[in-house]
C-alpha positions in Angstrom: 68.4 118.9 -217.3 65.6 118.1 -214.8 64.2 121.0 -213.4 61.8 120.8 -210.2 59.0 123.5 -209.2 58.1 124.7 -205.8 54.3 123.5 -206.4 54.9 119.9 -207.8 58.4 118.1 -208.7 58.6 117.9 -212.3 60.0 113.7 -213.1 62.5 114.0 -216.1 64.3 111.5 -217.8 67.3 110.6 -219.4 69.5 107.6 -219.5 73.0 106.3 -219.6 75.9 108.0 -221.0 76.4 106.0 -223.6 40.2 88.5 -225.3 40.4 85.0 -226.1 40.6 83.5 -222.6 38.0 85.3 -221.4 36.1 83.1 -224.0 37.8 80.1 -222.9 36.7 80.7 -219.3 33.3 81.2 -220.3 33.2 77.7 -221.9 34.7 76.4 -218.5 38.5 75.7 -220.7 41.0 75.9 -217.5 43.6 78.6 -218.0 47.4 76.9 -217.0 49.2 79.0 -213.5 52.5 79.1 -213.7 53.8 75.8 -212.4 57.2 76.5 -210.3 56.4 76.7 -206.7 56.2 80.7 -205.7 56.1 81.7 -209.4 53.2 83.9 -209.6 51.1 84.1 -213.2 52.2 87.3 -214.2 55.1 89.5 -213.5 55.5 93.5 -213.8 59.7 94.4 -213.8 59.4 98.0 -213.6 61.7 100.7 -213.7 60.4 104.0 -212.1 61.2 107.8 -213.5 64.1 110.3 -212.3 64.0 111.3 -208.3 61.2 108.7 -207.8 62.0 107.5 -204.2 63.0 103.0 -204.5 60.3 101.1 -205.7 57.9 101.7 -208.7 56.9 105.1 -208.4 53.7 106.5 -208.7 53.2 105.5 -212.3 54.3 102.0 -211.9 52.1 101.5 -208.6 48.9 103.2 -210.6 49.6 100.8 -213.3 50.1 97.7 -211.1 46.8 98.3 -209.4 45.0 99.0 -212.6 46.6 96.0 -214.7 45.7 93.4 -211.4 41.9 94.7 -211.7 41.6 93.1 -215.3 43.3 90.4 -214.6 40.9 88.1 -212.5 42.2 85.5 -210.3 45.6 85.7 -212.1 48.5 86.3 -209.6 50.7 89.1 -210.7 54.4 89.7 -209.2 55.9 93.1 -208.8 59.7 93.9 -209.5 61.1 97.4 -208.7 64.3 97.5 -211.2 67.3 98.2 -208.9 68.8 101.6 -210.1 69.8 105.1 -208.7 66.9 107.2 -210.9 69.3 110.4 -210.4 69.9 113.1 -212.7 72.8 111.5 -213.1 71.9 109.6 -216.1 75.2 107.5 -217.2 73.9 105.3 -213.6 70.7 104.2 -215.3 73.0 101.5 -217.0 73.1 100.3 -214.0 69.2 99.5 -214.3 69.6 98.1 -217.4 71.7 95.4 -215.8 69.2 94.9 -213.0 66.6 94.4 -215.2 68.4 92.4 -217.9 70.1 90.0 -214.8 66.2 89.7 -213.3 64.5 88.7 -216.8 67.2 85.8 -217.3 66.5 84.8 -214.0 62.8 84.7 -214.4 62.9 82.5 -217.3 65.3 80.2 -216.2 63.6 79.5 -212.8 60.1 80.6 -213.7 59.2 79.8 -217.4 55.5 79.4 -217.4 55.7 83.2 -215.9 54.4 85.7 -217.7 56.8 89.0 -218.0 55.9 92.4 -218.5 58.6 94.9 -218.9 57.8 98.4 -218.2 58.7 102.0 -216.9 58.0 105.6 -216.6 60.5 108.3 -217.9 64.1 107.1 -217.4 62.9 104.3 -216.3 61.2 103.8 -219.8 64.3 104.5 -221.2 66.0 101.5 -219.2 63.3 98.6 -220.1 63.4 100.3 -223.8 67.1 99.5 -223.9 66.8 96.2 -222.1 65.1 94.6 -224.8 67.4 96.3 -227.7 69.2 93.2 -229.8 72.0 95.4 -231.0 74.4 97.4 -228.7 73.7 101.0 -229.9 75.9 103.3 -232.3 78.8 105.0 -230.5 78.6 102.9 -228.0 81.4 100.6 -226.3 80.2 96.9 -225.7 82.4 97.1 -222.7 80.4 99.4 -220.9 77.0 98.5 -221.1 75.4 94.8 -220.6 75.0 92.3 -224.1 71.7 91.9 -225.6 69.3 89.4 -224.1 69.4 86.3 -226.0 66.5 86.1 -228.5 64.4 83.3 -226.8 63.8 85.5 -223.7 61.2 87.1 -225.7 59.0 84.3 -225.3 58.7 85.0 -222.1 58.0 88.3 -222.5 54.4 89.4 -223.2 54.3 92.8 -223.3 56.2 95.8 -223.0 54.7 98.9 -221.2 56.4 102.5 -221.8 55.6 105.7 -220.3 57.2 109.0 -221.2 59.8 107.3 -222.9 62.2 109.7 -224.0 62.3 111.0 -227.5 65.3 110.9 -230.0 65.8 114.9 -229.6 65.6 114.3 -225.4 68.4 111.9 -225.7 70.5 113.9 -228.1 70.0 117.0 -226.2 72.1 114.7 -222.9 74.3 112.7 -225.5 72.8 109.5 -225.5 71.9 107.5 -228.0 67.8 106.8 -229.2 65.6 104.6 -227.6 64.7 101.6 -230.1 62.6 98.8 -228.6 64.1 95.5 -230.2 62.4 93.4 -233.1 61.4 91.1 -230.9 59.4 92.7 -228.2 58.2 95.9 -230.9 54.5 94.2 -231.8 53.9 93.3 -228.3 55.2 97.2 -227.1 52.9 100.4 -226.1 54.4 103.3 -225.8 52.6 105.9 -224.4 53.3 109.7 -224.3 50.9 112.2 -222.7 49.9 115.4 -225.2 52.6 118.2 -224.4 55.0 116.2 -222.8 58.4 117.6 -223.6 60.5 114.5 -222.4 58.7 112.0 -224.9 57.2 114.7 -227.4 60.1 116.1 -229.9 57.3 119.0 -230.4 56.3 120.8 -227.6 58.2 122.8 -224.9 56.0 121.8 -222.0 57.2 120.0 -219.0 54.6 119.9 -216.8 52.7 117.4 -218.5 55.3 114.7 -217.5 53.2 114.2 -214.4 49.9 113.4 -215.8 50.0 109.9 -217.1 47.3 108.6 -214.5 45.0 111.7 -214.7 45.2 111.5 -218.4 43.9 108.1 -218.7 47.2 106.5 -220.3 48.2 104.3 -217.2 44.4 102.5 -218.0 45.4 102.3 -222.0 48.5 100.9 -221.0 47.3 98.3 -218.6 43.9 97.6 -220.8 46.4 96.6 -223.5 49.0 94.3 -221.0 45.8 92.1 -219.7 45.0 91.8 -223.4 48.7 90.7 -224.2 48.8 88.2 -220.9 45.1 86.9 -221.9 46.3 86.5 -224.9 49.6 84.6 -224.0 47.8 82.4 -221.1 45.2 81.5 -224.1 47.6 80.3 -225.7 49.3 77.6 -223.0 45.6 75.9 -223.2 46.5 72.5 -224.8 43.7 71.6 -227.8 41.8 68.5 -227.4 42.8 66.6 -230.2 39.3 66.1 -232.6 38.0 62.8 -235.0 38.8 63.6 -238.6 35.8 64.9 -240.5 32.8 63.0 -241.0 34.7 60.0 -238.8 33.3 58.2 -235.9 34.7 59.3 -232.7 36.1 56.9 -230.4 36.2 56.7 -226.3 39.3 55.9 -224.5 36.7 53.7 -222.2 36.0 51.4 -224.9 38.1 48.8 -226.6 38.2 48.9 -230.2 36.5 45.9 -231.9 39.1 44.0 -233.9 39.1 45.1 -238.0 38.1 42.4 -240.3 38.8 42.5 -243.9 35.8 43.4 -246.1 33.9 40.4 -248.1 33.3 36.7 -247.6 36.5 34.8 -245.3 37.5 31.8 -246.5 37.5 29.2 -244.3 40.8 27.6 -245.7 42.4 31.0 -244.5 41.9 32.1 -241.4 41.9 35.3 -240.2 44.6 36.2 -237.6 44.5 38.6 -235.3 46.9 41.1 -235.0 49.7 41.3 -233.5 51.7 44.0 -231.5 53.4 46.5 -233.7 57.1 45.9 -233.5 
């Protein structure tokens, strides 16, 4: 199933058997950090591809470099998803739990952190599957980890796929399709080099697999993340609360000056001031 050449190993895939705030800064609006002591702005969880040695891999490194370049001052966390990345590809379940057990923990103990979920060939095929809100067809509940609960995709802000495999990859070693859930699919790129066999149900080729970098879609990718995390840190900015239309406005310095009822005041009535509200 993965087949490696003598001039350059060939990464293959498979999986288990089963700009607004740039505006805002421009105006001198201050963006909100994460708040949690040693929870950084941004965090990449990252699954790398099939014989990749631990860590990200070469994809996810290119990406993490790239992304951190368009992000400014923003600090942005790395996680390498815990999984053997073998050509044995019922283990990458065990990936899924790594990944699924480290986004639960992020946004319990960091929520003001920004997530990104991503990964290159199985690997994509693991955070694909991570944010799934069904268990798939023909598959036993018992063997694979539950869906995340829906509010984790608040946390979420983008979802980065290279080389995902295609439905006729995964049929072809018995597993079910890739479907990114509902919740995560409009904030989801997936990415697929021309030729690519392992994501491309057309073509035959499989050295194309390798060129995600040198074809430009690791940049795409992380152009469209920054948007997604500019987006989402844009949105954290509080909005000054503004005067009604037309109205006066009023200074928190100043007292207001007591109301008085419109017309003449009888002197046999006098006015009272007004009292606490109860």
């Amino acid at each position: 199933m993965c087949q490696h050449w003598t001039v350059r190993p060939i990464r293959i895939t498979g999986l288990m058997g089963a700009a607004a705030a740039m505006i805002l800064a421009a105006q001198g609006v201050p963006i909100p950090s994460a708040h949690a002591e040693g929870c950084p702005d941004a965090e990449v969880v990252f699954a790398r591809g099939t014989t990749e040695l631990p860590g990200v891999g070469p994809t996810g490194e290119a990406f993490v470099d790239s992304l951190r370049s368009r992000v400014g001052a923003k600090s942005v966390g790395v996680y390498a998803v815990d999984y053997p990345a073998t050509t044995d590809f019922p283990t990458a379940v065990q990936g899924i739990t790594d990944a699924r057990t480290h986004v639960l923990a992020t946004a319990a103990g960091c929520p003001n952190t920004k997530m990104v979920l991503g990964g290159f060939s199985q690997g994509a095929a693991v955070t694909g599957f991570v944010t799934a809100n069904v268990v798939p067809d023909g598959v036993s509940a018992s063997d694979v980890p539950a869906p995340m609960p829906p509010d984790v995709a608040n946390h979420v802000a983008a979802v980065v796929l290279f080389g995902k495999p295609s439905t006729r990859f995964m049929k072809a070693i018995n597993d079910p399709p890739v479907t990114v859930g509902p919740d995560y699919l409009a904030k989801t790129i997936d990415l697929c080099v021309d030729n690519d066999l392992v994501c491309d149900p057309h073509v035959s080729s499989f050295s194309a697999h390798n060129e995600y970098e040198e074809a430009g879609l690791v940049d795409q990718g992380a152009a469209f993340v920054a948007n997604q995390l500019q987006a989402s840190w844009a949105a954290d900015v509080p909005t000054p609360a503004t005067p009604p239309s037309g109205g006066p406005s009023t200074s928190s310095h100043l007292p207001l000056a007591p109301l008085t009822p419109p017309g003449p005041t009888s002197a046999a009535v006098p006015v009272l001031a007004a009292g606490p509200l109860a």
